[in-house]
C-alpha positions in Angstrom: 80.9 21.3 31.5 78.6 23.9 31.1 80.8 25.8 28.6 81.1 22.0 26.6 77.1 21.7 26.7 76.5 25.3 25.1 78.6 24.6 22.4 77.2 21.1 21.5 73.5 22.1 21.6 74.9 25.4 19.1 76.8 23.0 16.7 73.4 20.6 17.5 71.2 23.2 15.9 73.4 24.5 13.3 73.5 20.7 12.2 70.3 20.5 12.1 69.4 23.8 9.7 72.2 22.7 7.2 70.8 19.0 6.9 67.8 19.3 6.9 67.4 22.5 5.2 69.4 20.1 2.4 67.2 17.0 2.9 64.0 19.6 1.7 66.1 20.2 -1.6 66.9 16.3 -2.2 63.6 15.0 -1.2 62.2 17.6 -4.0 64.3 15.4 -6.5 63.2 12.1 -5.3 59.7 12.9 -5.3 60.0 13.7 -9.2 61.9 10.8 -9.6 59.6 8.6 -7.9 56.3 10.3 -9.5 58.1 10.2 -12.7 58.7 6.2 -12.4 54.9 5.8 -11.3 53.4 7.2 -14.4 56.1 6.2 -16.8 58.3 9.5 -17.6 61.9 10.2 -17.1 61.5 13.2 -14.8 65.0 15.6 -13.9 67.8 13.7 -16.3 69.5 16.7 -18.3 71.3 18.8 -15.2 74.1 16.4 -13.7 74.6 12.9 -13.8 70.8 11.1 -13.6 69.4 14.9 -13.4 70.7 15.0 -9.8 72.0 18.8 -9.9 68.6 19.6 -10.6 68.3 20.5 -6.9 71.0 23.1 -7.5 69.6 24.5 -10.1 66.3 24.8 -8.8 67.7 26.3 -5.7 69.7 28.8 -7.5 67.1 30.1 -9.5 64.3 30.4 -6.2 66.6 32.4 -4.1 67.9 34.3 -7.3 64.2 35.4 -8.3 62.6 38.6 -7.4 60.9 38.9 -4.0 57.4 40.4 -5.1 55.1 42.0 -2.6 51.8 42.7 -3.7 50.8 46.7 -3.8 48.3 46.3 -1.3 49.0 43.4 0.3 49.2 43.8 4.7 53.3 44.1 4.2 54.7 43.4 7.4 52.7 40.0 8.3 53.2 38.9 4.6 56.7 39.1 4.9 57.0 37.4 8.0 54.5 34.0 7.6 57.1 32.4 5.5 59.5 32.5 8.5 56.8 31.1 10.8 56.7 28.0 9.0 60.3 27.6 8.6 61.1 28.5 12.0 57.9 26.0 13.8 59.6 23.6 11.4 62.5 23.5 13.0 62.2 23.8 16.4 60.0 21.2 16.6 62.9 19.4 15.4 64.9 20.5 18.5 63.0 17.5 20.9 63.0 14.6 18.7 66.5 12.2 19.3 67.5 11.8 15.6 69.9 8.6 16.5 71.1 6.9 19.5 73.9 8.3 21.6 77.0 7.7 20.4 80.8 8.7 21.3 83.3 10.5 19.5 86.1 8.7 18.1 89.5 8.9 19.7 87.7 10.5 22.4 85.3 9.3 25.4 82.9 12.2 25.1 79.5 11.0 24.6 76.8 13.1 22.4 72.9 12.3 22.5 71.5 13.5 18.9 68.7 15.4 20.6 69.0 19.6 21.0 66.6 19.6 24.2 65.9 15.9 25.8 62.3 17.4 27.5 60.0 15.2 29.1 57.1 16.4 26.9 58.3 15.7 23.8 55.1 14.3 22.4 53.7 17.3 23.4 56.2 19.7 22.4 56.2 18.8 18.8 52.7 18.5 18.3 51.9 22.0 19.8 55.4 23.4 17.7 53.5 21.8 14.1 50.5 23.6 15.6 51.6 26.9 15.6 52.7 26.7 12.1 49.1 26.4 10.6 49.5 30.3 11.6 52.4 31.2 8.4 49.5 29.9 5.6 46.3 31.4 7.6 48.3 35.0 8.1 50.2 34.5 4.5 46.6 33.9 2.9 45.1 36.8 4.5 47.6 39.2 4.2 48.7 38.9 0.5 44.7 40.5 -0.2 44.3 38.2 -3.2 40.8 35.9 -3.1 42.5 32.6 -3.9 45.0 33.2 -0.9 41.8 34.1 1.2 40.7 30.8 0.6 43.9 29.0 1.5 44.3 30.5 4.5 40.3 29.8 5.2 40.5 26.3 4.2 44.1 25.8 6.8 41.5 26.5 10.0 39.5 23.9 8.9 41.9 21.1 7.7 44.8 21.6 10.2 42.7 22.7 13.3 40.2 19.6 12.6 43.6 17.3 11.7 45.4 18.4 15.2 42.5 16.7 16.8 42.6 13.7 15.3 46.5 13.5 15.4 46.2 14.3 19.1 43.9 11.0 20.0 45.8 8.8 17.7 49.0 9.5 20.0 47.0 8.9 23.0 46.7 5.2 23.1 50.3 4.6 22.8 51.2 7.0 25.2 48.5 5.2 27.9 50.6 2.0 26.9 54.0 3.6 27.6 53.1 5.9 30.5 55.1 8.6 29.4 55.2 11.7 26.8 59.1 11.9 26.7 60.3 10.4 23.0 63.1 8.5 24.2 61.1 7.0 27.0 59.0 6.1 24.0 62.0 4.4 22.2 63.1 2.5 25.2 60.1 0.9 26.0 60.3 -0.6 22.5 63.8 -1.8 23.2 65.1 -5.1 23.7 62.4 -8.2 23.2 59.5 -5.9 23.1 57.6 -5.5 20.6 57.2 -2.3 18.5 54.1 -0.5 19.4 52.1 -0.4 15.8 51.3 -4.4 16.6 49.4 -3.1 19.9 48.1 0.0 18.3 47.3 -0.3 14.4 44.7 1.8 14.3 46.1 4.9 16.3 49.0 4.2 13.7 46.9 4.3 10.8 45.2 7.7 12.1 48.3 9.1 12.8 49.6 8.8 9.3 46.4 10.1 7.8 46.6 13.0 9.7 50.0 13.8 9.1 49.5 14.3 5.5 46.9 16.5 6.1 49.2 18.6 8.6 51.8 18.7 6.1 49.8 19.7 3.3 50.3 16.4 1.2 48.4 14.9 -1.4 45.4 13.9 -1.3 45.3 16.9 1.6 46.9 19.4 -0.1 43.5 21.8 0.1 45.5 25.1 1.4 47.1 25.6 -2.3 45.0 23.1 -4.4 46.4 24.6 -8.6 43.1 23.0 -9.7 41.0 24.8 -7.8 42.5 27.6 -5.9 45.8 28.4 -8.4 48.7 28.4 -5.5 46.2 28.8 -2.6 47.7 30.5 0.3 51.1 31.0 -1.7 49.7 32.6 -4.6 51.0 35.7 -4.0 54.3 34.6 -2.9 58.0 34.1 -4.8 61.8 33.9 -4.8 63.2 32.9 -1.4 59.5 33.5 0.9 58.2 30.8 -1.2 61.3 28.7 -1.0 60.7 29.4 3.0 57.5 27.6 2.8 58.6 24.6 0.8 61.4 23.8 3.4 59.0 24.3 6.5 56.7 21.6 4.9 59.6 18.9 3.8 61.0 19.6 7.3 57.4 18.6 8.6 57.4 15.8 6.6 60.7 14.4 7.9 59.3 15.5 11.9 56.0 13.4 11.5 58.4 10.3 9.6 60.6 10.2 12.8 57.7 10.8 15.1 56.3 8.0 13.6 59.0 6.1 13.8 60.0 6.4 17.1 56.5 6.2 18.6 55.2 3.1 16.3 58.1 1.0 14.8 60.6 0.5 17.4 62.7 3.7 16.8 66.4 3.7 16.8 66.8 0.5 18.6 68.7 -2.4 17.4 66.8 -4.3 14.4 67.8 -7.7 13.8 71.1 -7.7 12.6 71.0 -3.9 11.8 72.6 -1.1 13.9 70.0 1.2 15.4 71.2 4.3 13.2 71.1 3.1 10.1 67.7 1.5 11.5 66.2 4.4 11.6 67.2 6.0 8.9 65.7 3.1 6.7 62.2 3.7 8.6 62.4 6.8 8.2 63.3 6.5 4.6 60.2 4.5 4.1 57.8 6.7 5.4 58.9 9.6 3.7 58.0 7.7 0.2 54.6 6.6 1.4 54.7 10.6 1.5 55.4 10.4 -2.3 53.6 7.3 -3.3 50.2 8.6 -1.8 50.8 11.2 -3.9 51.2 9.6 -7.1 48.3 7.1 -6.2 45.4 9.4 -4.8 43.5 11.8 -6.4 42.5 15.5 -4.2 39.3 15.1 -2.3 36.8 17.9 -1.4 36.7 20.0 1.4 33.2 18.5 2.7 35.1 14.9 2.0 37.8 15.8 3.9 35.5 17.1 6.8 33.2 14.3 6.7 36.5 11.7 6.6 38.1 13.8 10.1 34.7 14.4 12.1 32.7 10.8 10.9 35.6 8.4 10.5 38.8 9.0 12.1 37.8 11.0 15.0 35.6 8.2 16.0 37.7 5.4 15.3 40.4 7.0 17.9 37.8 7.8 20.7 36.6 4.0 20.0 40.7 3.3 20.0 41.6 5.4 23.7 38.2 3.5 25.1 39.8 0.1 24.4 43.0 0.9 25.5 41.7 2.0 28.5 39.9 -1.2 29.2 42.6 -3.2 28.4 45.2 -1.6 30.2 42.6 -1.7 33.3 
């Protein structure tokens, strides 16, 4: 058994990399799509049928480019943040359950889509995603360029303010469940119950907010602003190191969606008359393009807006949120 449980968490993990790693490259294509069909364009159409083998292309051409390091640049830690926010991507992957158990066909082994079912999970990811605010702050101050200074200046003060805020958002709904283990989460959400945005809207509403600013999303996207700060943090960077950073923050993306999902909207349970997979796959599906339609909708904000938004507004509202729940659950 224990022989059986090493190889299904390695072939877990190595699951895991591959689709994910793919999702990044796909959801790259959707995003132009969608953009494009916001603002009235066409957007990738010429490579493959409907432009979809753009994402080949584009992938093909990133690892195929020339891996510059700049002359002066602190070598050793510049080469190595774009691996820190691939590799915090992912193993913060490793404690959320993806689907709900399910067995093998023509056998009765039973797999749970989860690498390590830990009774923190809550915890676990956030303080994974946490870590990863260190591959833009070392990036940005090892690549000794000004505008990467500034990224990596401007990731203290976005995601160290935003891991507050996400923090007490999670709180409330964690009072209400009594536990920090995602699939305890899930279960409580099961059956009759109701899904646990209808109790907690607001920690809901926070939560999303401050997971586009975690991820780096539009209208949060201050750490490599090309208005302001050219490629921020990334400036410096090309070829496969930058390709590292673009699939640490679509894997993000898709870690706060099933977060979200799992802790607010009833995760994979049984919806109506659809099958919990496929369940959460559509909720997860539509709050990854909220991801893309916030970002055709909103325009960037500045630096003090954002600070005055996390510190006056939202950080507020989720203290004012915990009280209530508190009081109520009293």
């Amino acid at each position: 058994m224990e022989t059986a449980y090493i190889i299904e968490t390695i072939i877990k993990i190595i699951v895991i990399l591959t689709v994910f790693s793919a999702l990044a490259g796909i959801t790259t294509y959707f995003e132009r799509k969608v953009l494009a069909f916001m603002q009235r364009r066409l957007g990738p159409q010429h490579v493959g049928p409907f432009g979809i083998l753009q994402v080949a292309a584009d992938g093909i051409k990133l690892f195929t480019k020339e891996d510059i390091v700049p002359q002066n640049a602190v070598k050793p830690i510049f080469m190595i943040a774009p691996a820190i926010a691939a590799a915090t991507a992912f193993i913060a992957m490793s404690a959320v359950p993806f689907l709900p158990e399910f067995t093998l066909p023509f056998t009765d082994y039973t797999v749970r889509p989860i690498v390590a079912d830990v009774n923190i999970g809550v915890l676990f990811v956030v303080g994974v995603m946490a870590v990863g605010m260190y591959a833009p702050l070392l990036g940005g101050m090892a690549s000794n360029n000004k505008w990467s200074l500034l990224g990596a200046a401007r990731t203290v003060i976005q995601m160290l303010s935003f891991e507050v805020v996400t923090g007490l958002a999670l709180i409330a709904p964690l009072m209400m469940v009594g536990s920090l283990s995602l699939i305890d989460i899930n279960d409580y959400q099961g059956g009759d119950s109701m899904w646990l945005v209808v109790a907690q809207p607001i920690a809901f509403i926070l939560y999303l907010i401050s997971g586009y600013a975690e991820t780096n999303r539009t209208p949060f996207d201050l750490l490599e602003h090309e208005a302001e700060i050219i490629t921020g943090y990334a400036t410096e960077y090309s070829g496969i190191r930058w390709g590292l950073f673009a699939i640490g923050e679509y894997a993000n993306m898709f870690t706060v969606a099933f977060v979200a999902v799992l802790v607010f909207l009833g995760g994979y349970n049984s919806m109506w008359f659809i099958p919990g997979g496929l369940a959460i796959i559509l909720k997860v599906s539509i709050i990854i393009f909220l991801f893309l339609w916030v970002r055709a909708a909103w325009p960037h904000v500045r630096p003090d807006q954002l600070m005055w938004l996390c510190w006056k507004v939202l950080m507020p509202l989720a203290l004012i949120n915990i009280l209530i729940t508190g009081i109520v659950l009293i």
